[in-house]
Backbone bond lengths (Angstrom), bond angles and torsions (degrees), N, CA, C in turn:
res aa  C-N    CA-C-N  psi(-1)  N-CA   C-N-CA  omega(-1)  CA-C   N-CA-C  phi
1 X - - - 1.468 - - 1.533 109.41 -
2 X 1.466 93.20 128.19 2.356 92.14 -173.91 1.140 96.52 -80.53
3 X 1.694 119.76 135.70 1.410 112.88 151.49 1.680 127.46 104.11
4 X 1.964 89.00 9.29 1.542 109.42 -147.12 1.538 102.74 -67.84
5 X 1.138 127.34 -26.58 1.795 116.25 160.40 1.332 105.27 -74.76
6 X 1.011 159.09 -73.50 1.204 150.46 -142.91 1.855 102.79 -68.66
7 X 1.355 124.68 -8.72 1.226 119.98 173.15 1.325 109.43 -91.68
8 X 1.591 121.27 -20.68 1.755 123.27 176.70 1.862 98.40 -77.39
9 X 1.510 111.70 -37.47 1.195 104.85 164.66 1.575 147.38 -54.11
10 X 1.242 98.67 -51.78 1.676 113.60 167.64 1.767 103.03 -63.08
11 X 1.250 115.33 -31.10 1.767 117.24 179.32 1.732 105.92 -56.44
12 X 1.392 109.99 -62.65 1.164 139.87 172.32 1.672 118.08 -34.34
13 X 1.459 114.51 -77.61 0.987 108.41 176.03 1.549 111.45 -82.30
14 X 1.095 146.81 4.88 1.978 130.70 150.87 1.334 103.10 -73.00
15 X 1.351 127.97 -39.59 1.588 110.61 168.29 1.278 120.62 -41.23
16 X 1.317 103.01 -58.36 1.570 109.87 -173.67 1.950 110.61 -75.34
17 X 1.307 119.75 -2.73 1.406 113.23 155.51 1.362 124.99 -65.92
18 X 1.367 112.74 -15.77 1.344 126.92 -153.66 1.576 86.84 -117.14
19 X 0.823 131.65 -82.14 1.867 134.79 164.21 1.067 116.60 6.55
20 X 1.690 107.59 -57.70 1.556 128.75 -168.23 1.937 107.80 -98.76
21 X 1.058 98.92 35.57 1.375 90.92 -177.49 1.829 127.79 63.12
22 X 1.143 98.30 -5.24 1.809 100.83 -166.30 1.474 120.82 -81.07
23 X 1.766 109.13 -4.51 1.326 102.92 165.80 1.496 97.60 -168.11
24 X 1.157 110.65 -168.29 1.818 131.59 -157.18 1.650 108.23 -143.31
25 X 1.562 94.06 104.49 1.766 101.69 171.17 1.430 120.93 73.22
26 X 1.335 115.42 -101.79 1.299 110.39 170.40 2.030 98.90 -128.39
27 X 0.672 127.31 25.74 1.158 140.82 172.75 1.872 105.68 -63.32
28 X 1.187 106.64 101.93 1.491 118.94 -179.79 1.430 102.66 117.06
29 X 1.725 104.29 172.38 1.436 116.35 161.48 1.508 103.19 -148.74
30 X 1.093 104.05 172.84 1.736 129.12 172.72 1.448 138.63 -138.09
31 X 1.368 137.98 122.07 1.214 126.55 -178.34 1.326 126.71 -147.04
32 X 1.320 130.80 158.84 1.347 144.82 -163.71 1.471 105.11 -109.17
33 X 1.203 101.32 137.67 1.759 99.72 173.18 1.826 114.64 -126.84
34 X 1.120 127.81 128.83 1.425 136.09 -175.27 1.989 100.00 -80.63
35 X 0.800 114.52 99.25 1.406 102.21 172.57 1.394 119.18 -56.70
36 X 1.647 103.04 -46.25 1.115 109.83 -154.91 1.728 119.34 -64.91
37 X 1.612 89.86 -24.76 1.621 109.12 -157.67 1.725 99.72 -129.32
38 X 1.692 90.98 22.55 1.493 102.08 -172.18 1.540 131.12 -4.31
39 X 1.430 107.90 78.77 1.249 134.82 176.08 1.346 110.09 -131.49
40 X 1.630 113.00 140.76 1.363 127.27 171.90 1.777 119.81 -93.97
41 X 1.266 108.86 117.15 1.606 94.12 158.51 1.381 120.19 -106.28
42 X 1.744 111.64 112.80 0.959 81.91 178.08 2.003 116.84 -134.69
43 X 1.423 157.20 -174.62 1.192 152.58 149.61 1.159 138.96 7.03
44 X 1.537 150.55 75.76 1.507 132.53 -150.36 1.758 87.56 -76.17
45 X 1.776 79.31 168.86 1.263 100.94 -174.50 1.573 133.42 -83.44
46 X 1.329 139.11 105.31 1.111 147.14 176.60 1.754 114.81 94.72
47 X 1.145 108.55 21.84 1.629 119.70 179.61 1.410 107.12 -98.43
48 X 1.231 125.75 144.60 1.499 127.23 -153.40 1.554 96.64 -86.29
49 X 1.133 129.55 165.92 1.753 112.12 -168.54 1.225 100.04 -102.99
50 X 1.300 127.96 -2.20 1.741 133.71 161.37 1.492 117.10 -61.38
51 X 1.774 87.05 -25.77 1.992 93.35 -161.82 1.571 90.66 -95.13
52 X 1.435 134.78 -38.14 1.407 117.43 -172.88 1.504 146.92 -66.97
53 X 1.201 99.04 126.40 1.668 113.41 -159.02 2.015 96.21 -88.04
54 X 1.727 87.30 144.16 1.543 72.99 172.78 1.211 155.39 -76.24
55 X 1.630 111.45 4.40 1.745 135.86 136.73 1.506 118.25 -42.70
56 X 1.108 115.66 -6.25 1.567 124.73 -172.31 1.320 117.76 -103.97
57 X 1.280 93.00 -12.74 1.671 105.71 -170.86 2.022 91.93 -71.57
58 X 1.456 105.29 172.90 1.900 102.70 -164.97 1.720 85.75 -120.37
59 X 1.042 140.87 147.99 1.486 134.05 176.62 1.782 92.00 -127.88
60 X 1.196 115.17 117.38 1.086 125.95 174.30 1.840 122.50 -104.23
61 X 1.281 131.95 144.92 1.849 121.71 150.79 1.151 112.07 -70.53
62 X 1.314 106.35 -156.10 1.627 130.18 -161.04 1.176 83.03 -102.03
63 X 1.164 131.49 -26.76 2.014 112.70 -176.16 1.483 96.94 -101.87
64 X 1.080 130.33 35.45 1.409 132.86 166.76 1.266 116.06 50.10
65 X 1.373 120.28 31.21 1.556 136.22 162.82 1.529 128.28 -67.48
66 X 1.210 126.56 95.28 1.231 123.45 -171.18 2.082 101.35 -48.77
67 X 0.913 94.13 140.74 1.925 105.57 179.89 1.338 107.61 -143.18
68 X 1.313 144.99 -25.90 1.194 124.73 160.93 1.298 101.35 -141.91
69 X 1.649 123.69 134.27 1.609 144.70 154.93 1.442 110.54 136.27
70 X 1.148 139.42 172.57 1.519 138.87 -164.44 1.889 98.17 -137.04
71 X 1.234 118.33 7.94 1.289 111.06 -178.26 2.041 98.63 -98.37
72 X 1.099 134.44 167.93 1.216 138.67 -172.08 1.560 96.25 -115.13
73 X 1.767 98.11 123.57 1.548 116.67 -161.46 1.685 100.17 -79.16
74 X 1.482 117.64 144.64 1.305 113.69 168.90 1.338 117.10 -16.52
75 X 1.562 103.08 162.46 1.680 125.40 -172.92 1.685 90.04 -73.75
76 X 1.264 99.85 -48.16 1.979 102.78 -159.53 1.439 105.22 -76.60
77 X 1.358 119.98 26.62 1.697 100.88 -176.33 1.106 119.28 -77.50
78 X 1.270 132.84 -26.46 1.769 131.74 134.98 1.668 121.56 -2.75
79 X 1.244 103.67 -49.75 1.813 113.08 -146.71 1.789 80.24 -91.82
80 X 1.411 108.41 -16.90 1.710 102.56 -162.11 1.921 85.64 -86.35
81 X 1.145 95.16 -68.15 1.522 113.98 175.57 1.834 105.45 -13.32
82 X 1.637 110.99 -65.72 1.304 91.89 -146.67 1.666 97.20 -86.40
83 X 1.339 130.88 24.38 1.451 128.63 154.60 1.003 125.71 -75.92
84 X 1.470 115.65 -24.34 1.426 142.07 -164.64 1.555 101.08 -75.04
85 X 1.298 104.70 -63.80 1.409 133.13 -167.88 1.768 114.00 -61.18
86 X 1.575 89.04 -31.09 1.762 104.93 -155.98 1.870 103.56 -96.53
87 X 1.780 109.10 -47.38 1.240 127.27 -161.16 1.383 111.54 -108.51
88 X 1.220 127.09 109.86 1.493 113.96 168.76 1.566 120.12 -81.10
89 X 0.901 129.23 20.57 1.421 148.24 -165.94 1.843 100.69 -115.87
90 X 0.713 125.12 -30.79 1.118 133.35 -175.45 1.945 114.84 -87.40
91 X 1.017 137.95 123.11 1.468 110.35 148.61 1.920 124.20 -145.50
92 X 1.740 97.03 26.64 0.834 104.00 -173.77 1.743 84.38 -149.48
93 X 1.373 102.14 160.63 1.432 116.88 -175.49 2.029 110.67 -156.65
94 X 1.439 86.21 163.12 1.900 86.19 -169.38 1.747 106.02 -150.95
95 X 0.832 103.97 104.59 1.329 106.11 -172.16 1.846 106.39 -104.14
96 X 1.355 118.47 119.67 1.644 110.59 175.51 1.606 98.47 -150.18
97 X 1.470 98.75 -178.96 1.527 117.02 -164.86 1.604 118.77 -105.12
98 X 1.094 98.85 32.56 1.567 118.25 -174.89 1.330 100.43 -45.46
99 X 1.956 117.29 149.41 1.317 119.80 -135.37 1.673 91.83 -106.77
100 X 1.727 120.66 -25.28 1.427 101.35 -165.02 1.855 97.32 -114.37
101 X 1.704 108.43 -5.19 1.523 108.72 166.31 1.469 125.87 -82.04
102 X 2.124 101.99 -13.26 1.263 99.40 156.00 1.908 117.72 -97.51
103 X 1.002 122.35 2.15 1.287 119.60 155.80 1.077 122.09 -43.38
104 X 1.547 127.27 -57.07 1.056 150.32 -144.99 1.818 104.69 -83.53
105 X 1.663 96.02 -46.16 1.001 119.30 -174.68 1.761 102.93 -61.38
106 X 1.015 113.14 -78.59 1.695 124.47 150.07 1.670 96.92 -3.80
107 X 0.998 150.99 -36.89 1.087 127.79 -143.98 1.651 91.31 -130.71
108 X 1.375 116.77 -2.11 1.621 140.96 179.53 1.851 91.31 52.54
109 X 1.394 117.89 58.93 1.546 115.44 176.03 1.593 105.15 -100.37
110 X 1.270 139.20 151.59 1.110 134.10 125.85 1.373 124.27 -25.66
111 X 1.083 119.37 145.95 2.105 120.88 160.17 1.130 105.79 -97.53
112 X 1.381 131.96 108.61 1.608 145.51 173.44 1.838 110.50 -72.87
113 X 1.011 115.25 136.69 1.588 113.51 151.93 0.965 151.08 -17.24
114 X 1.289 102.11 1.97 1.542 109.81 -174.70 1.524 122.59 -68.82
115 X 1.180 133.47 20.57 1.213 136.30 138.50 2.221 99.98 -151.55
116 X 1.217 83.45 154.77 1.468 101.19 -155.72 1.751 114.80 -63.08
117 X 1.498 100.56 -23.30 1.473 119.95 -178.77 1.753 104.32 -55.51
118 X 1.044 123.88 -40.36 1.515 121.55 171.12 1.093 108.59 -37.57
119 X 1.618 132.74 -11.58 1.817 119.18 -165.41 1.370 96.26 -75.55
120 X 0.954 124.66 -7.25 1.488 122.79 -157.37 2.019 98.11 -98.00
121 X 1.270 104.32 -9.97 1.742 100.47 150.97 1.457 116.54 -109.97
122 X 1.482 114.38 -24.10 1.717 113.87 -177.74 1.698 82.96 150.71
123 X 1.798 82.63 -179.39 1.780 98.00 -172.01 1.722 119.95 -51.38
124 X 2.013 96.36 -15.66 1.792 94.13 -171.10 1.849 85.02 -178.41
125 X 1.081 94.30 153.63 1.920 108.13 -178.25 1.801 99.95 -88.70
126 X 1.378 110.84 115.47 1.353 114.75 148.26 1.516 135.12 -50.97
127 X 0.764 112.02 142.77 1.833 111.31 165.43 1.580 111.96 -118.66
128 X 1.237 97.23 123.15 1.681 104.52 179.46 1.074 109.58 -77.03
129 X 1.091 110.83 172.23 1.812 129.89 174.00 1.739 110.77 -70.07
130 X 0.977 96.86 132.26 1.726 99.89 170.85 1.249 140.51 -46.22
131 X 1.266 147.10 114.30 1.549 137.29 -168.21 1.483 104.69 -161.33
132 X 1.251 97.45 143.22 1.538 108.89 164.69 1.523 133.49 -12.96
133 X 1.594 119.47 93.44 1.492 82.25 -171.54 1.464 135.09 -47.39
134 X 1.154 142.40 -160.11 1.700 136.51 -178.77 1.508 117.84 32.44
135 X 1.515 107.02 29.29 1.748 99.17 -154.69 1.723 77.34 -113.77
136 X 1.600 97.30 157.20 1.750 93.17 163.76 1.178 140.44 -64.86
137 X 1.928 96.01 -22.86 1.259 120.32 -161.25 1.913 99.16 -75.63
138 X 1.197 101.42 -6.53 1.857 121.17 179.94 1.281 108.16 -61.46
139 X 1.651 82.68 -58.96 1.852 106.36 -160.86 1.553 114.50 -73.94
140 X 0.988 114.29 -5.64 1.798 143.32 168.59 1.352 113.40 -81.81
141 X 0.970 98.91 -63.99 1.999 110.22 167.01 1.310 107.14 -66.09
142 X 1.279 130.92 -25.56 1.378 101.25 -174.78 1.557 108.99 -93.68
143 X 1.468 111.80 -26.94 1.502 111.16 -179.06 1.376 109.75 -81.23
144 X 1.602 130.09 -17.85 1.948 119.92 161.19 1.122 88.08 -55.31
145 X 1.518 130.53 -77.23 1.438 119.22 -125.57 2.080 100.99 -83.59
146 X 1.252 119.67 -14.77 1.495 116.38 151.31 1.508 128.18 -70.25
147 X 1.429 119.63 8.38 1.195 116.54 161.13 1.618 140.97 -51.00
148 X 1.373 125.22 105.32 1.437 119.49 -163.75 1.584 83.16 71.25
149 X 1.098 117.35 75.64 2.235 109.41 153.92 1.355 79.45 165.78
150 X 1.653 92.32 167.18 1.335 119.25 -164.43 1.969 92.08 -124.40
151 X 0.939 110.79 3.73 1.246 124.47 177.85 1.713 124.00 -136.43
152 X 1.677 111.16 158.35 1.321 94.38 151.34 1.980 97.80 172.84
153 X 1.083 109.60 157.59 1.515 135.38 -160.64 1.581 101.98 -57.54
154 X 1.176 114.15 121.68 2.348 81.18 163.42 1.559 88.77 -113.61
155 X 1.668 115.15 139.13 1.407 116.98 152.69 1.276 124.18 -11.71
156 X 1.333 123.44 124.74 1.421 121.53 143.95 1.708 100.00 63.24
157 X 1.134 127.60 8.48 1.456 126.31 -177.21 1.535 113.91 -125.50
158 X 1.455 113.11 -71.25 1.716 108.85 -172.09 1.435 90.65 167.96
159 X 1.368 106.25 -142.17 1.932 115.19 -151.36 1.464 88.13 -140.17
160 X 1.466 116.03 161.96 1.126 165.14 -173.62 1.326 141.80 -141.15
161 X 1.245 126.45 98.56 1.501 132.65 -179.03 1.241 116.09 -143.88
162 X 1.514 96.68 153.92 1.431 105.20 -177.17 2.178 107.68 -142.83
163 X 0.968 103.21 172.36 1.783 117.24 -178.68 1.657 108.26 -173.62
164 X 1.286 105.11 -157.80 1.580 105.31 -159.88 1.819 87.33 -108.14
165 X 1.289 135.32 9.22 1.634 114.37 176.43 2.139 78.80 -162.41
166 X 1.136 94.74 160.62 1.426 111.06 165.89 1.676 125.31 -77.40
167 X 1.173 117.46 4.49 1.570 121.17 170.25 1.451 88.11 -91.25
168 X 0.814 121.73 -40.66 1.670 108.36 -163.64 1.527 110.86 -83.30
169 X 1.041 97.38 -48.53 1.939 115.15 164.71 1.743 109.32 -37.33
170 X 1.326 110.40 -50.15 1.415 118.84 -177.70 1.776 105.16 -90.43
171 X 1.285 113.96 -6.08 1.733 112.70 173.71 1.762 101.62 -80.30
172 X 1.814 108.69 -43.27 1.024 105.29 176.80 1.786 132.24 -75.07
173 X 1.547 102.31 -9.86 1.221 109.11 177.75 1.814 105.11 -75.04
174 X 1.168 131.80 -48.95 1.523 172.02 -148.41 2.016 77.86 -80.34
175 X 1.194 125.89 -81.74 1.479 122.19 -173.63 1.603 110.29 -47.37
176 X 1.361 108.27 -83.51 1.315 109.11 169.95 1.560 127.82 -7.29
177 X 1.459 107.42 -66.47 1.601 127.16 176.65 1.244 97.91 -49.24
178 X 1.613 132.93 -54.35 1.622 125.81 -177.16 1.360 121.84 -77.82
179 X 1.390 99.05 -8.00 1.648 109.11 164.44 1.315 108.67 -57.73
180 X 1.679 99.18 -57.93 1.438 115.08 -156.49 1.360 108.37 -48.36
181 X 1.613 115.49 -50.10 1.340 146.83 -171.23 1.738 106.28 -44.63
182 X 1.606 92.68 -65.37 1.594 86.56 -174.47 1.226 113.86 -51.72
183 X 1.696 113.64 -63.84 1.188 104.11 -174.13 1.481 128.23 -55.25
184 X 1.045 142.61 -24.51 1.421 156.65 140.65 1.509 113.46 -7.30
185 X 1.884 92.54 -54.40 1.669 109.34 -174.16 1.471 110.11 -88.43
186 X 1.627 105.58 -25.22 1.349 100.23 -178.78 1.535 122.04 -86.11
187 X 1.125 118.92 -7.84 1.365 140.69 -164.88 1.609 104.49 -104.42
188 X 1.552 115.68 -25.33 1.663 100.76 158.18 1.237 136.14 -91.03
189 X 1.502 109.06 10.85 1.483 116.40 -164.19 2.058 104.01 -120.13
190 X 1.745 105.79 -26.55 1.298 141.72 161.18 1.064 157.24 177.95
191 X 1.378 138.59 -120.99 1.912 96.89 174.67 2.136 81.24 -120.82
192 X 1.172 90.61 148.98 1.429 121.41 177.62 1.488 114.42 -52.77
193 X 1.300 139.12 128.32 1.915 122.01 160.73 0.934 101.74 -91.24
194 X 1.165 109.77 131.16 1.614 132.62 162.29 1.275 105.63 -58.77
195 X 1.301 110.04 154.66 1.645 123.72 169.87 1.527 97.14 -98.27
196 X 1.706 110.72 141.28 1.579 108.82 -175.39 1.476 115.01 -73.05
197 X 1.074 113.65 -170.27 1.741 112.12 163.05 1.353 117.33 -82.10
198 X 1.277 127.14 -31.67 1.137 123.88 177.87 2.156 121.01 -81.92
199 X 1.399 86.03 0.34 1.875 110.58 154.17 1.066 101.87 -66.29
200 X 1.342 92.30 -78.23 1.871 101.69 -154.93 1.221 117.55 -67.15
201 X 1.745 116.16 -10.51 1.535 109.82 -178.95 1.758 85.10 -84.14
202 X 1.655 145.01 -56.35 1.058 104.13 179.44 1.423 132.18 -48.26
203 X 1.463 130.83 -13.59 1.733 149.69 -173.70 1.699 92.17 -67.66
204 X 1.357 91.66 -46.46 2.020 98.40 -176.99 1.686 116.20 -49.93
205 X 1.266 120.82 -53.56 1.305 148.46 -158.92 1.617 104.52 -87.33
206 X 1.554 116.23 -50.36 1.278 102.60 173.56 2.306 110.61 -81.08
207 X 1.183 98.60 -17.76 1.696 92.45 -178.55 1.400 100.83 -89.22
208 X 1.554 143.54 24.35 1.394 138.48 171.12 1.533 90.84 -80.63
209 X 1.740 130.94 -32.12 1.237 89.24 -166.36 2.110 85.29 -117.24
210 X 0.917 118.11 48.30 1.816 126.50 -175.71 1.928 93.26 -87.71
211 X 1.273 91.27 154.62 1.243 92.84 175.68 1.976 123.72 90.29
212 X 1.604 112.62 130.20 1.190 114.35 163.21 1.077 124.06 -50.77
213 X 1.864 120.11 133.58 1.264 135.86 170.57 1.533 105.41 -115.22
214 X 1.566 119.58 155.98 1.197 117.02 -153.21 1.789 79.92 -112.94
């Protein structure tokens, strides 16, 4: 079986998307990427992440060829794909339907600074342009508007992140979402302060070394 930890992994952390409040049913995906042996494992499509066995997992190449499993890999494996392809910084990714990062999204806003924990995607969360989910035109939008970030908004859909292992991928999904939150809360009661740039570039410098290493 290719990939046989990284399939107890991707099992692992969609449970715990769902655990932690960060998504609904099968709503999201997740995936692992092998650099070495450049292969993707990543989420089949529309199976509840309680129900997936690790035969279920989709093992894909670099030309996005299914090569090992018989279940049909997420709609978004594109959007996973072109990080893979594009970012060497990246080799894991997490895509879910988080309730106040798709608010935001809904409203096609940026996520501003307003509390400092965002460094841990970049100075502020983008929101991409709208597209089809599973469409390419997605997987395009989501990697402009993740430029310089480890995060970023999709229209009318949910959030997106990526790092070099999935604990961290899911640390950054987990911040973001409480980003989203405050500002959400802080923004109905009055208007939010931004943190400047010259914050968040110190936010930059101390979060290079933030975050679990395995």
């Amino acid at each position: 079986m290719l990939m046989e930890e990284a399939r107890y992994e991707l099992i692992k952390y969609g449970k715990k998307l769902v655990e932690n409040n960060l998504t609904k049913g099968t709503g999201g995906n997740l995936s692992i990427y092998d650099r070495e042996k450049e292969l993707m494992a990543i989420t089949p499509s529309g199976i509840d992440f309680f129900d997936i066995q690790p035969e279920d997992i989709v093992i894909m190449n670099k030309e996005g060829k299914v090569i090992e499993g018989n279940r049909v890999p997420s709609s978004e494996w594109s959007m996973h794909k072109i990080f893979y392809d594009k970012r060497d910084d990246i080799d894991a990714i997490i895509h879910a339907h988080t309730t106040f990062s798709a608010v935001i999204a809904c409203l096609r806003w940026e996520l501003p600074a307003t509390h400092y924990m965002i460094a841990v995607a970049g100075k502020n969360v983008r929101c991409a342009e709208y597209a089809t989910f599973g469409s390419e035109e997605l997987a395009q939008n989501a990697y402009e508007a993740m430029k310089d970030r480890k995060a970023a908004l999709l229209a009318n859909h949910g959030i997106i992140a990526g790092a070099k292992d999935l604990l961290n991928a899911f640390n950054i999904i987990e911040e973001v979402e409480y980003c989203a939150e405050v500002f959400y809360r802080a923004k109905s009661i009055g208007e939010p302060v931004v943190l400047d740039d010259e914050e968040m570039n110190k936010m930059a410098i101390k979060f290079k070394t933030y975050g679990q290493r395995k």
